[in-house]
C-alpha atoms as one frame of an Amber mdcrd trajectory, in Angstrom:
protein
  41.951 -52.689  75.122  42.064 -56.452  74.169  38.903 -58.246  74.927  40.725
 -61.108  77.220  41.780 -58.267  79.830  38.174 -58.002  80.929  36.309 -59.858
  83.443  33.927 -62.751  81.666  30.294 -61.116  81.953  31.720 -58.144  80.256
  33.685 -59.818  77.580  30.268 -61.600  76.545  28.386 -58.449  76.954  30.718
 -56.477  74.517  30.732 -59.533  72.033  26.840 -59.776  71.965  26.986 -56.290
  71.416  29.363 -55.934  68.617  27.100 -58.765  67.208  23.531 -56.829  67.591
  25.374 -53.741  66.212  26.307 -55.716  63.050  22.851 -57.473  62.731  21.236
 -53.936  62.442  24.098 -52.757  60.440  22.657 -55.456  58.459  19.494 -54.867
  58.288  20.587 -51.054  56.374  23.100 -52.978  54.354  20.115 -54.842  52.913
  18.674 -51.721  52.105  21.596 -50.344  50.281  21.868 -53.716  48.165  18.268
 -53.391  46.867  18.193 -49.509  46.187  21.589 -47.858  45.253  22.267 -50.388
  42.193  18.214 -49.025  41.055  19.328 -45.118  41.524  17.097 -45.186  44.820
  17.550 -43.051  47.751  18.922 -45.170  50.344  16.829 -42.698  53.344  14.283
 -41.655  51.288  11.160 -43.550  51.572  13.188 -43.938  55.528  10.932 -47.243
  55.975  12.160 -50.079  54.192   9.661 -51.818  51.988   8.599 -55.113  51.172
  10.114 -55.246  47.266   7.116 -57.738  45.893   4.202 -55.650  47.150   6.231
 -52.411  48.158   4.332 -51.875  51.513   5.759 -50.039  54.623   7.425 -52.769
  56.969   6.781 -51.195  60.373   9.757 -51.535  62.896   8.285 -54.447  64.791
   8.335 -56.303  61.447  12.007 -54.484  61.023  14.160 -56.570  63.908  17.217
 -57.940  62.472  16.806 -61.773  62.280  14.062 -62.055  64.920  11.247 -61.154
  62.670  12.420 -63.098  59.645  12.114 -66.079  61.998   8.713 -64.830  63.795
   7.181 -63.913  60.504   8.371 -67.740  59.026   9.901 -65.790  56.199   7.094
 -64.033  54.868   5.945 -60.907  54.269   3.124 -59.726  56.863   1.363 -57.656
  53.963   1.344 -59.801  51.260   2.519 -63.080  52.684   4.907 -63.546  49.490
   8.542 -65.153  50.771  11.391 -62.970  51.848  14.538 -64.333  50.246  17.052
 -66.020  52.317  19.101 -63.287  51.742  18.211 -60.760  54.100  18.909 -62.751
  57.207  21.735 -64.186  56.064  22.800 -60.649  55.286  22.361 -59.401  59.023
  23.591 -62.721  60.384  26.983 -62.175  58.539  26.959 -59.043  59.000  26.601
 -59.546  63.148  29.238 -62.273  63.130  32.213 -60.116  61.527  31.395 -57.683
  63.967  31.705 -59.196  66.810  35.027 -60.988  64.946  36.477 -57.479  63.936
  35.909 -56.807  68.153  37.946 -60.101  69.135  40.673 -59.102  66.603  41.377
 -55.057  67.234  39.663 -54.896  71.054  37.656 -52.130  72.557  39.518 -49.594
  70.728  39.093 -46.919  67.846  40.621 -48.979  64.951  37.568 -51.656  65.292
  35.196 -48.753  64.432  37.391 -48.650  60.909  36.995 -52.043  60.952  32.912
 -52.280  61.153  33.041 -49.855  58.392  35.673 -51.897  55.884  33.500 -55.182
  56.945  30.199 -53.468  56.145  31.389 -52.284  52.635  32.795 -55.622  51.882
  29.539 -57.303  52.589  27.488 -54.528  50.635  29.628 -54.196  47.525  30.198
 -57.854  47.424  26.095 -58.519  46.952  25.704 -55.677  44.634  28.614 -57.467
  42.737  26.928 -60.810  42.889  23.235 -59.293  41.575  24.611 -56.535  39.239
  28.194 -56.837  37.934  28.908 -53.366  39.247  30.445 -51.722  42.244  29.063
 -48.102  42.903  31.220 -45.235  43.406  29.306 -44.640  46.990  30.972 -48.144
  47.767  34.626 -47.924  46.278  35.532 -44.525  46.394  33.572 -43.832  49.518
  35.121 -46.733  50.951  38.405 -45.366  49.730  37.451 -41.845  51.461  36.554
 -43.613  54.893  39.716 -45.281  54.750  41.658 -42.401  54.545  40.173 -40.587
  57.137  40.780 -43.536  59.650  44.186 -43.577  58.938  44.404 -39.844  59.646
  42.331 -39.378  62.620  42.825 -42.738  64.467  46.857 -42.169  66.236  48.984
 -45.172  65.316  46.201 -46.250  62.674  48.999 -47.869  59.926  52.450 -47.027
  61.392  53.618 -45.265  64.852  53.784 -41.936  64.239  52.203 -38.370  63.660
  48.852 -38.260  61.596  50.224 -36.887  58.528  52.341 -40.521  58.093  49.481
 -42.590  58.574  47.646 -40.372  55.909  50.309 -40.779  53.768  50.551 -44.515
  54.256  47.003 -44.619  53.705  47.013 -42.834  50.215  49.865 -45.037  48.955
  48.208 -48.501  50.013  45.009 -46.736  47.812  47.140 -45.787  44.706  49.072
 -49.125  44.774  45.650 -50.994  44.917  44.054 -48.919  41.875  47.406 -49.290
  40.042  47.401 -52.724  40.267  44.240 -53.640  38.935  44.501 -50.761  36.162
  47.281 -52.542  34.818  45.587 -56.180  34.917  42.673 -54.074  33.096  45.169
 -52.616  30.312  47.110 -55.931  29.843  43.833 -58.129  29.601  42.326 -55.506
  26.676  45.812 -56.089  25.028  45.898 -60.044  25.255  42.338 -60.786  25.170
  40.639 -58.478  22.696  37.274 -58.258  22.003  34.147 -59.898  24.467  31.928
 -61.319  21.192  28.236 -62.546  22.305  25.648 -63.329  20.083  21.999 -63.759
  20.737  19.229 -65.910  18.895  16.566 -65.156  19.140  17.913 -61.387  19.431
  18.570 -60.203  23.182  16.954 -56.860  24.688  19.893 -54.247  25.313  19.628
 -50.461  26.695  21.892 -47.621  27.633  21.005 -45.315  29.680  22.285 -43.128
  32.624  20.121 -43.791  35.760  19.590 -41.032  38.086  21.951 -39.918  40.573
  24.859 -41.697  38.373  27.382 -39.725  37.246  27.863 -42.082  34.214  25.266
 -44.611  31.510  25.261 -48.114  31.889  25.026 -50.590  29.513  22.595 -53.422
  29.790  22.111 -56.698  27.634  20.586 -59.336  28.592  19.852 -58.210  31.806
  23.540 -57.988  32.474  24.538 -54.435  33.097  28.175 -52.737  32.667  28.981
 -48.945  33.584  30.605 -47.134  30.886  34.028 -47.081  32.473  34.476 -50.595
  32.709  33.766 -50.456  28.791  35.800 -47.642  27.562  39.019 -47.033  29.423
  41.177 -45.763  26.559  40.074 -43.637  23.694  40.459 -46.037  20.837  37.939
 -48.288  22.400  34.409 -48.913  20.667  31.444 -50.762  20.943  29.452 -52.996
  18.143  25.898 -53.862  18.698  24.218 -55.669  15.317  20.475 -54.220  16.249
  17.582 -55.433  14.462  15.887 -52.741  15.801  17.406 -49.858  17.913  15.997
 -47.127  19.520  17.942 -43.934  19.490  15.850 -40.960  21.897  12.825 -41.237
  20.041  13.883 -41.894  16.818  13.264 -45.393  15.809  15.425 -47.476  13.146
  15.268 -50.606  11.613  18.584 -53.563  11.198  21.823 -51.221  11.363  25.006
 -51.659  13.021  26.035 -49.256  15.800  29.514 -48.315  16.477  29.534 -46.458
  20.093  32.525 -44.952  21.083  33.129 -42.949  24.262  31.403 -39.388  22.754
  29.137 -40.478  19.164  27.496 -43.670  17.830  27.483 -44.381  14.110  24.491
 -45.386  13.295  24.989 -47.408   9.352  21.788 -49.172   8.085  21.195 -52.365
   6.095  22.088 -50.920   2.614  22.000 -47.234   4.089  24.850 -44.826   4.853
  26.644 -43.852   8.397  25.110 -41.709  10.406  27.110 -39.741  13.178  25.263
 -38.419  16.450  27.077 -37.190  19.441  26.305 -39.228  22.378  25.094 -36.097
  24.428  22.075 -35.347  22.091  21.003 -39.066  22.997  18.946 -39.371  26.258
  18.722 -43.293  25.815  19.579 -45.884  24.092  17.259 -49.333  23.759  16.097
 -52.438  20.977  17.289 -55.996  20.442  20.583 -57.210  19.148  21.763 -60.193
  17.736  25.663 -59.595  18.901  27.756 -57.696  20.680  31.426 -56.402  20.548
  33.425 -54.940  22.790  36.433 -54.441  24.354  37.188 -57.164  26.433  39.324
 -57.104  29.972  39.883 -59.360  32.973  38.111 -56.848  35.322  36.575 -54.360
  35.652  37.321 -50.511  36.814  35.099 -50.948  39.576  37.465 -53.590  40.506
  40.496 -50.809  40.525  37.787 -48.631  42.696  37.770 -51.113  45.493  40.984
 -51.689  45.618  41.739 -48.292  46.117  39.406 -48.705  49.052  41.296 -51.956
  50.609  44.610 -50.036  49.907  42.928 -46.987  51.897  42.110 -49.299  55.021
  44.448 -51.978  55.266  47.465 -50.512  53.471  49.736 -51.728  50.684  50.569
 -55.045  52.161  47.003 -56.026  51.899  45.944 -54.581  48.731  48.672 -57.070
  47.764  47.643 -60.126  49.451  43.953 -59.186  48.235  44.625 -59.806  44.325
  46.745 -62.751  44.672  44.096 -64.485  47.295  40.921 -63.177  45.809  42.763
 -65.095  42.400  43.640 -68.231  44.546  39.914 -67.896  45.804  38.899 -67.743
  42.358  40.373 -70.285  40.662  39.409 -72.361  43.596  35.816 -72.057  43.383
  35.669 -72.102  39.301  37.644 -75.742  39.732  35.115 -76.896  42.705  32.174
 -75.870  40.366  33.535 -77.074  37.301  34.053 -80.795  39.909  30.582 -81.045
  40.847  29.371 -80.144  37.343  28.116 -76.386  37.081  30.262 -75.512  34.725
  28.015 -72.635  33.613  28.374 -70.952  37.401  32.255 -71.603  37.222  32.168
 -67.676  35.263  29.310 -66.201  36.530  30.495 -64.505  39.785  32.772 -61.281
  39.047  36.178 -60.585  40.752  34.670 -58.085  43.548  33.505 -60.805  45.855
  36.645 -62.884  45.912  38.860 -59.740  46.172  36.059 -58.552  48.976  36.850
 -62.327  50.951  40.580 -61.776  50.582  40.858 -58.447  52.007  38.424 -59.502
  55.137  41.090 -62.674  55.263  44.061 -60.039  55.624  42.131 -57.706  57.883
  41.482 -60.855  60.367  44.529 -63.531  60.083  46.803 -61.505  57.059  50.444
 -60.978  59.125  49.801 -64.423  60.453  49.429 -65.835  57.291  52.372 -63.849
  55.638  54.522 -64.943  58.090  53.608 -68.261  58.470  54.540 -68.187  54.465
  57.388 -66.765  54.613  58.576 -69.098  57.301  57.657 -71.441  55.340  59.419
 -70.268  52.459  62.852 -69.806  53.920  62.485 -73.532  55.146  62.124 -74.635
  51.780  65.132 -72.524  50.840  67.149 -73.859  53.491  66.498 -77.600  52.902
């Protein structure tokens, strides 16, 4: 039921609600940007935690945005600052909500919409802090998505659940494709990522718990293993002055990692060939690294999936060419006001995240302003 149907005092009272709904939607979506990146339970401890001094926060200390602003920002137990992330978090978090209730009404689809809104804005700061998007975000995203668009009638297309399920599964395999193919062409035209390091840089591979798959970490930048090896011929160098291999030890070698051994060769030594699952972990310095380079990531492909599964095919379109436009954007207003260093540093998810909300909000507006647009041009 549209919003405007309803009689003022309850229009207001449904908005505020939709609004204190997202604020403590918020307030868990913090919580899932601070643990599921570390391999933490997101219920288990169920209290959150102050992440300085790691005490309980008790819930009177818990109310979204009132007790940041009560508390002046602190930390009750150890009076340390709470970043300006956590509100902001909830406040966002509120304000789609109650957006996603002016757009789709009082009606099922703006319970799929809460959900898409609340992934974007948790996989988008995991993004931002880590360079990765978990699997619990994309594909369980992808799995929501797909289960609105069977259960909720009309959720895509008129007609019987079965369509919209099938619509749904197409928008998600047109969004992975299209990204998987950015992924393969980049790797073609692009090559290898080279860094190098002086003095050398700490690196580490290893599989945190509850992941289904190692990460790679130098620097204190970390990459899953998909996003690195996609295809079989893939490998990567890491020129170790020291490397750590289980609990074997070795001095200057070169490794060459590929997606089931590393070659360990030493200064002046011969190749040695162990299979990756006989390694446990992986750490020591490096002075470079090699590896395959792409424009994106897999985790990229994941969430697209996810868009595809919620909004369809139309939007996992718009997505990649606005999250690009997005892009480009902010790199060139950076790059203007002279931090050229940022213009790089934030990945794709984000910008493909802020797309996808645009489409979910204003996206067949915008299309057909364009193409109105468009066939004016033409005409003239």
């Amino acid at each position: 039921m549209p919003l405007d149907l309803l009689p003022p005092r309850l229009f207001w009272t449904f908005l505020a609600g939709a609004f204190a709904l997202g604020c403590c939607v918020g307030s868990y979506l913090n919580v899932v940007i601070y643990r599921l990146p570390l391999g933490l339970s997101t219920h288990d401890p169920k209290r959150s935690f102050c992440p300085l001094c790691r005490a309980g926060i008790p819930f009177y200390h818990n109310i979204p945005l009132l007790s940041w602003l009560l508390l002046r920002g602190r930390c009750a137990s150890c009076r340390q600052a709470i970043p300006l992330r956590y509100p902001l978090v909830e406040l966002l978090t509120g304000l789609l909500f109650a957006a996603a209730l002016l757009r789709c009404g009082a009606d099922w689809p703006v319970l799929a919409g809460f959900t898409f809104l609340a992934l974007c804005v948790a996989g988008s700061y995991i993004d931002i802090d880590h360079q990765i998007l978990p699997h619990e975000i994309t594909w369980g995203g992808a799995a929501a998505g797909l289960a609105a668009s069977a259960l909720i009638p009309g959720y895509h297309v008129e007609g019987p659940w079965y369509l919209n399920l099938l619509w749904g599964m197409g928008g998600a395999a047109l969004g992975y494709a299209l990204i998987w193919v950015v992924i393969q062409g980049g790797k073609l035209a692009f090559g290898k990522l080279k860094l190098a390091f002086d003095p050398p840089a700490a690196w580490s591979i290893r599989q945190p718990e509850g992941s289904d798959q190692p990460v790679l970490e130098v620097a204190g930048q970390m990459e899953l293993w998909s996003d690195i090896f996609s295809r079989a011929s893939d490998r990567l160098l890491i020129r170790a002055p020291r490397s750590v291999l289980g609990e074997t030890a070795h001095g200057p070698s070169v490794l060459r990692i590929s997606q089931d051994q590393v070659v360990l060769t030493p200064e002046g030594g011969a190749p040695l060939a162990l299979a990756l699952e006989d390694i446990p972990s992986m750490h020591g310095t490096c002075t470079a690294v090699e590896q395959p380079r792409e424009a994106m990531g897999l985790g990229d492909a994941n969430w697209m999936a996810c868009v595809g599964a919620f909004l369809g095919w139309k939007a996992a379109l718009f997505a990649l060419f606005g999250g690009s436009i997005l892009g480009a954007a902010v790199s060139l207003a950076m790059i203007a006001c002279g931090r050229r260093e940022w213009a790089g540093r934030l990945p794709f998810g984000p910008y493909l995240a802020a797309a996808a909300a645009l489409w979910f909000f204003r996206g067949p507006e915008l299309l057909g302003w364009y193409l109105a647009l468009a066939r004016g041009g033409l005409l003239e």
